[in-house]
ROFIVEX-951843 format. One line per field, with one value per residue (C-alpha): residue number from 1; x, y, z. Coordinates in nm, 3 decimals, padded with zeros to 5 digits. Example, Ala and Ser with C-alpha at 12.3 -4.5 7.8 and 13.67 -1.06 7.14 Angstrom:
BEGIN
seq 1,2
xx 01.230,01.367
yy -00.450,-00.106
zz 00.780,00.714
This chain:
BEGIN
seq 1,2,3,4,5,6,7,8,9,10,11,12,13,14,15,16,17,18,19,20,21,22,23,24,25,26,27,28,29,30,31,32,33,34,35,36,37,38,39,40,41,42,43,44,45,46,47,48,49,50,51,52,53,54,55,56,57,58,59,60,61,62,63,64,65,66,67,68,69,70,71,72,73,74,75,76,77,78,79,80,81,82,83,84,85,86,87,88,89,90,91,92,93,94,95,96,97,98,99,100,101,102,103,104,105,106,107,108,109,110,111,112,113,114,115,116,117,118,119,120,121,122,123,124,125,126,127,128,129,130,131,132,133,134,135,136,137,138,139,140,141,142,143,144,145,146,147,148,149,150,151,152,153,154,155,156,157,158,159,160,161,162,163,164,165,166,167,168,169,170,171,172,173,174,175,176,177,178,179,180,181,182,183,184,185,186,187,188,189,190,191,192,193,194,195,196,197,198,199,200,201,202,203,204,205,206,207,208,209,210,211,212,213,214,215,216,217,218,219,220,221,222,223,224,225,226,227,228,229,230,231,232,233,234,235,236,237,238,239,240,241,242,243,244,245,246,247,248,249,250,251,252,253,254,255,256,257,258,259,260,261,262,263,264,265,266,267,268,269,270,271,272,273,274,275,276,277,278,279,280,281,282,283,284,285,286,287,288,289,290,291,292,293,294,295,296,297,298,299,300,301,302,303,304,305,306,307,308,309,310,311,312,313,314,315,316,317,318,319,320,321,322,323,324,325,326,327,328,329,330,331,332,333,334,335,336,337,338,339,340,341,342,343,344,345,346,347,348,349,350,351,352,353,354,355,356,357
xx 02.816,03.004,02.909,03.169,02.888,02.777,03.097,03.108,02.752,02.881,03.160,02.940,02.728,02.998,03.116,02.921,03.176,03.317,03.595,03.704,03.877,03.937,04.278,04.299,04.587,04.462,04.739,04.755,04.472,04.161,04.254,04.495,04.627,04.241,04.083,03.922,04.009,03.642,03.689,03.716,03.347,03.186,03.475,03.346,02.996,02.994,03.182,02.811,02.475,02.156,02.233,02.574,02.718,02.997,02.974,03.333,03.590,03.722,04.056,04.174,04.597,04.705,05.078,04.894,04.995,04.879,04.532,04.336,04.195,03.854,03.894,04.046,03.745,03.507,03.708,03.729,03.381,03.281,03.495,03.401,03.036,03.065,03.021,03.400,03.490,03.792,03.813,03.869,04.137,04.543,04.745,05.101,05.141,04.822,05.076,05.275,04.968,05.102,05.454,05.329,05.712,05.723,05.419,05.573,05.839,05.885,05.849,05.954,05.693,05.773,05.515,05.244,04.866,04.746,05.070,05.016,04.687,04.760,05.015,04.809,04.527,04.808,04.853,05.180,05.175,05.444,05.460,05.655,05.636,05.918,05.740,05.788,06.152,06.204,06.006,06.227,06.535,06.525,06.916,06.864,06.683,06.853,06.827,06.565,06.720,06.384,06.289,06.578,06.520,06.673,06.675,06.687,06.280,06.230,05.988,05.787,05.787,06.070,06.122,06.185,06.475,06.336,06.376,06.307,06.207,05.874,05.874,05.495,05.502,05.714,05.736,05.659,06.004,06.231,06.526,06.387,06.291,06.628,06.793,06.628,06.608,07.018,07.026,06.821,06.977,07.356,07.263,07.124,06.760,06.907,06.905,07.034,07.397,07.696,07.711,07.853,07.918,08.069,07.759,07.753,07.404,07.170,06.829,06.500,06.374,06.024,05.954,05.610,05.595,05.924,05.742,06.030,05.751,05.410,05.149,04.917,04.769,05.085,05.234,05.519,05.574,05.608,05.888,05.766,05.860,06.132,06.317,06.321,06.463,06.738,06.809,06.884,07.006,07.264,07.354,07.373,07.622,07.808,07.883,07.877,08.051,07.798,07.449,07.088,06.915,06.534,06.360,06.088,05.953,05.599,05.407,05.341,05.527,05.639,05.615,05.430,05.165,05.046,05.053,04.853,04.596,04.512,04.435,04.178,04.009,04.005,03.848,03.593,03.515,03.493,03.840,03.794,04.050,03.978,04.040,04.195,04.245,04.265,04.504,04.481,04.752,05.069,05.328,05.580,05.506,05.413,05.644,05.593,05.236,05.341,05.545,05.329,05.051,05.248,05.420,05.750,05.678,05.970,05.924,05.891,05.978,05.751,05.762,05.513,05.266,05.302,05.050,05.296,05.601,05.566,05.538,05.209,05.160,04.756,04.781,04.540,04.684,04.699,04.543,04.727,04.464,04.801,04.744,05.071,05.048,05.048,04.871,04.527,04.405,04.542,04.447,04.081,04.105,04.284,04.071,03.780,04.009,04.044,03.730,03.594,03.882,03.806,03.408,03.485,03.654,03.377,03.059,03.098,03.164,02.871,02.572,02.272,02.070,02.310,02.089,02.376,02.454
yy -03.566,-03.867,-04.185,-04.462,-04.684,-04.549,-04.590,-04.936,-04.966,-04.862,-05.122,-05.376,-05.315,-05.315,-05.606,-05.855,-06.110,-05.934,-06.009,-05.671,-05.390,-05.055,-04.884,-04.458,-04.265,-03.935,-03.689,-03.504,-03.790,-03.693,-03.416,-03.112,-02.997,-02.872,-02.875,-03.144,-03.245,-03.188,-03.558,-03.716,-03.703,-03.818,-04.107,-04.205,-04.148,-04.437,-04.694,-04.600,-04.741,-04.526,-04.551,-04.393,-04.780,-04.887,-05.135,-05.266,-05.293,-04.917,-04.812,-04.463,-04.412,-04.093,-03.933,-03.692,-03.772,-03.500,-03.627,-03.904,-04.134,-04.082,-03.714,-03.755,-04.012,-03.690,-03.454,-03.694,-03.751,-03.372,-03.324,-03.605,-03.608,-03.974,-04.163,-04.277,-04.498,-04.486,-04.831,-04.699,-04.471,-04.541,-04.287,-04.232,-04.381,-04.631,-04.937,-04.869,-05.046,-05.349,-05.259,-05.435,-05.488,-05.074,-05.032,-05.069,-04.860,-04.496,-04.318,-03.968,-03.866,-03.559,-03.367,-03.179,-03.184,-03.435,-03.609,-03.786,-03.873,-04.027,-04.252,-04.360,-04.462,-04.661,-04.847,-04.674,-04.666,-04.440,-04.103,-03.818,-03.561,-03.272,-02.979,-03.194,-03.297,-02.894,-02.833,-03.095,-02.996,-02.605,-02.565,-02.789,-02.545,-02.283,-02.114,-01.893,-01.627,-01.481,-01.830,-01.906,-01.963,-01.680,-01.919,-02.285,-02.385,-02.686,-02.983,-03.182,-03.473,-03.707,-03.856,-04.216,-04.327,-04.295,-04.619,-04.492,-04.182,-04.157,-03.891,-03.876,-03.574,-03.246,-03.024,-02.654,-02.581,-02.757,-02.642,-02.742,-03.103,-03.141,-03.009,-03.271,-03.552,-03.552,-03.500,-03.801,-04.021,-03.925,-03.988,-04.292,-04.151,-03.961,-03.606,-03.473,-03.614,-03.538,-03.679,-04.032,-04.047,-04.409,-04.545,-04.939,-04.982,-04.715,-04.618,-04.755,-04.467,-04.536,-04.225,-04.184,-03.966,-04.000,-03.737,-03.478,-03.279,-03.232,-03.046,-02.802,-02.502,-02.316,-02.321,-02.516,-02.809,-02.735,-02.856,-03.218,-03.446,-03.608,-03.311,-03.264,-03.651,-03.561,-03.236,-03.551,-03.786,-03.496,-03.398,-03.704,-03.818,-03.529,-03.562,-03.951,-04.030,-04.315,-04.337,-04.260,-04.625,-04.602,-04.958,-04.893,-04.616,-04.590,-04.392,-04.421,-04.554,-04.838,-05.167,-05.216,-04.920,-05.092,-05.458,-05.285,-05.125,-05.451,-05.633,-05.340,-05.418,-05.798,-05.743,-05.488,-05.852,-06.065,-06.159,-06.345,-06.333,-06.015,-06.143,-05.767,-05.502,-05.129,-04.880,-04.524,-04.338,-04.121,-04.346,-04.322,-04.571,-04.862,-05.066,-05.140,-05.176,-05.451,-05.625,-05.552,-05.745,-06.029,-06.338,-06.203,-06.025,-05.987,-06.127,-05.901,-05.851,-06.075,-05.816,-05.643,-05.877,-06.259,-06.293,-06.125,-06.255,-06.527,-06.474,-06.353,-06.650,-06.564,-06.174,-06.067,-05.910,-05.511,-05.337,-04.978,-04.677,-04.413,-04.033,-03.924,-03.577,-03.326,-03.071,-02.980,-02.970,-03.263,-03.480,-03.378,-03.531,-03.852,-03.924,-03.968,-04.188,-04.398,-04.408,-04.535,-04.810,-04.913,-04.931,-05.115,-05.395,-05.390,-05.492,-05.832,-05.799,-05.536,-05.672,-05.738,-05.484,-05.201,-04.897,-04.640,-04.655
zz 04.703,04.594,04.800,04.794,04.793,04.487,04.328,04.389,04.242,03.917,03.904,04.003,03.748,03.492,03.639,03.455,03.287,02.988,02.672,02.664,02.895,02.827,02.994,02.970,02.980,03.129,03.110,02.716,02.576,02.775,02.977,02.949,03.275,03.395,03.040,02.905,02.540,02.348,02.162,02.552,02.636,02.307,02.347,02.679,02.616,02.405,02.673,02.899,02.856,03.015,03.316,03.298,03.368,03.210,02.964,03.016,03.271,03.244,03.441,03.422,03.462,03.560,03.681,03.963,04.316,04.524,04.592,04.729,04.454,04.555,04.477,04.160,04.070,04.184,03.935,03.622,03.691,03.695,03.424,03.179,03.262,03.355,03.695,03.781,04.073,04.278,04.171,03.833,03.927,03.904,04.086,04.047,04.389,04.365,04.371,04.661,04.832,04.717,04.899,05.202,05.359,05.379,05.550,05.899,05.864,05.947,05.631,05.498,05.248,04.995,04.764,04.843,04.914,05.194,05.162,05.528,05.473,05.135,05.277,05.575,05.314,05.106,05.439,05.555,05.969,06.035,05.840,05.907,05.643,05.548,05.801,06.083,06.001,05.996,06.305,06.463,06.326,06.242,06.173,05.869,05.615,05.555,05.186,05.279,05.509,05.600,05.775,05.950,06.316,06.589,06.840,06.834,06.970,07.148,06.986,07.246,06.974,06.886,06.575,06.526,06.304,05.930,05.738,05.427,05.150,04.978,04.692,04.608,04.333,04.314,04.627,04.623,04.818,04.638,04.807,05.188,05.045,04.845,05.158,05.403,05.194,05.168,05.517,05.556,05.285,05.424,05.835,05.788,05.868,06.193,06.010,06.336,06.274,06.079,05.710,05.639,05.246,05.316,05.443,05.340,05.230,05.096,05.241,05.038,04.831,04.629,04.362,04.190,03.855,03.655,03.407,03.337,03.166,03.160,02.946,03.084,02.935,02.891,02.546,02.645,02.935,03.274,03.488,03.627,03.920,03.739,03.727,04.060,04.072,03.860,04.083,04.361,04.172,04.031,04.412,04.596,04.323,04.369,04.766,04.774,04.419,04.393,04.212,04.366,04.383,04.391,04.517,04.283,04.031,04.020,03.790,03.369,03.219,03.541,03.465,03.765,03.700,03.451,03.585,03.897,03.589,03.468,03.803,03.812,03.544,03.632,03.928,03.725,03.534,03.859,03.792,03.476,03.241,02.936,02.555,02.480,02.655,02.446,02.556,02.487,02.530,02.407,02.217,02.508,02.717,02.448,02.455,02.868,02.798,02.566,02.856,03.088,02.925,02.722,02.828,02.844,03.197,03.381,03.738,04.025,04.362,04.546,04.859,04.585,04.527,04.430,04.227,03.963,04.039,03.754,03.401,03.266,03.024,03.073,03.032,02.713,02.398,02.407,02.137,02.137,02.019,02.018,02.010,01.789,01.862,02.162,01.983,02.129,01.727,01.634,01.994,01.906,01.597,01.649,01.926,01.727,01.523,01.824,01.904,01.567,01.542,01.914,01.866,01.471,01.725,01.968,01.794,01.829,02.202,02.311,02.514,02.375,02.593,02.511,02.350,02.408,02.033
């Protein structure tokens, strides 16, 4: 049984002031869809001393959005046969707990899994998710014939005025979330009145996963979240003649994903500033890693956090370890590439008491 205690343990004892950090992409580099890539655990072996303690502030980034982090730190750490803390853990929708100014407002959440749970733990007070816009309003979805209502029920609960649109990952109903969403976005958050396409001032929407595709073991990609953003975008364009604005996009390859990452693995290193930070990854999101952690940060909304809302002239230099290929044969390989270039770099950084190696 994982104990949150526990997990902070680990951190803590990882936490003694290093020069180095370590930032994981998940998705294709360690992990395909539920199968772990065979070069992943002798990579991370090596980041552990005896204990299973990481030697340096380690942050795993993943696009997955339909879990709590603490269960996705249970299932890397099952997976990987290493101890992983929530604390280690980046989310698609990990940095919308910065986004303090939403947090108060009634929110519409789409995806799937735990979705009102998830939002409450991002600090999000007000949640209403797609079933209970339906149950409220049961003339609204109307594709599927066989779940049309016969009569019009009565709800003994009355929704407040949504204020704005959460899209945490891709529904498994497209067509009722595509369906109520518009309703939402064209009422003004009262999906129980007739359309105004003129409407002055568009409500917030925040989208996690951009990911058009994504690898799992099928021999081809599967149809990601970002597809179902274009599938919006494309029809909210169409009735309003104007463009789908998003007030942020989370998720690889965000700015602000990665921004979050590193104050992750500052805090792993009692907040001390890291020489170089290594980032493993797929070759598509490099060059935001390179903003993200150079001088030439743009500034941010300071309704996100002001800590970054100034130009990173401290941020450490990013040494990218890049998996060129998608191939299973060819990730196996270039991971141990990785690993040997990374742990070249490392020697002169690795604590004297370290016996893993």
């Amino acid at each position: 049984m994982w104990s949150r205690g526990f997990g902070l343990q680990l951190v803590r004892q990882a936490s003694t002031v290093r020069q180095v950090g370590v930032l994981f992409d998940v998705d294709g580099v360690l992990l395909r869809g539920g199968s772990v890539i065979p070069a992943a655990r002798r990579a991370l072996r090596k980041l552990v001393d005896q204990n299973q303690s990481f030697l340096f502030p380690v942050v795993f980034v993943t696009n997955a959005g339909s879990c709590l982090r603490h269960h996705k730190a249970q299932q890397l750490s099952h997976l990987l046969d290493v101890q992983i803390a929530p604390e280690q853990v980046v989310l698609s929708h990990s940095p919308l707990h910065m986004m303090e100014t939403f947090h108060n407002k009634c929110v519409l959440v789409s995806g799937q899994g735990p979705v009102t749970q998830i939002a409450h733990t991002l600090g999000f007070q007000k949640v209403v998710t797609m079933e209970e816009l339906s149950e409220q309003h049961p003339l609204l979805d109307m594709v599927d014939h066989s779940r049309r209502p016969t009569s019009t029920p009565s709800s003994s609960r009355i929704l407040p005025q949504i204020q704005a649109i959460i899209l945490f990952g891709e529904p498994i109903r497209w067509e009722t979330n595509l369906q109520l969403i518009v309703d939402v976005l064209l009422t003004n958050g009262r999906p129980g009145c007739v359309y105004d396409t003129r409407l002055s001032a568009q409500m917030p929407v925040l989208a996690c996963n951009m990911d058009l595709l994504w690898m799992a073991e099928a021999p081809s990609p599967r149809l990601g979240h970002g597809m179902f953003l274009l599938c919006l975008e494309s029809i909210y364009r169409k009735l309003t003649g104007r463009r789908l604005e998003y007030e942020a996009v989370l998720g690889k390859p965000s700015l602000l994903t990665y921004q979050y990452a590193e104050q992750l693995l500052r805090q792993q290193n009692q907040n001390h500033k890291l020489s170089t930070i290594y980032a493993v990854g797929y070759p598509q999101p490099i060059c935001l890693i390179c903003l993200c952690f150079s001088s030439l940060n743009p500034s941010l909304d300071p309704s996100l956090d002001p800590s970054l809302n100034v130009p990173n002239h401290d941020a450490p230099p990013v040494t990218l370890l890049v998996t060129l290929s998608q191939s299973w044969s060819s990730s196996v390989i270039l991971n141990e590439i990785k690993v040997s270039v990374m742990f070249r770099n490392l020697q002169s950084v690795r604590p004297s008491n370290c016996l893993c190696c």
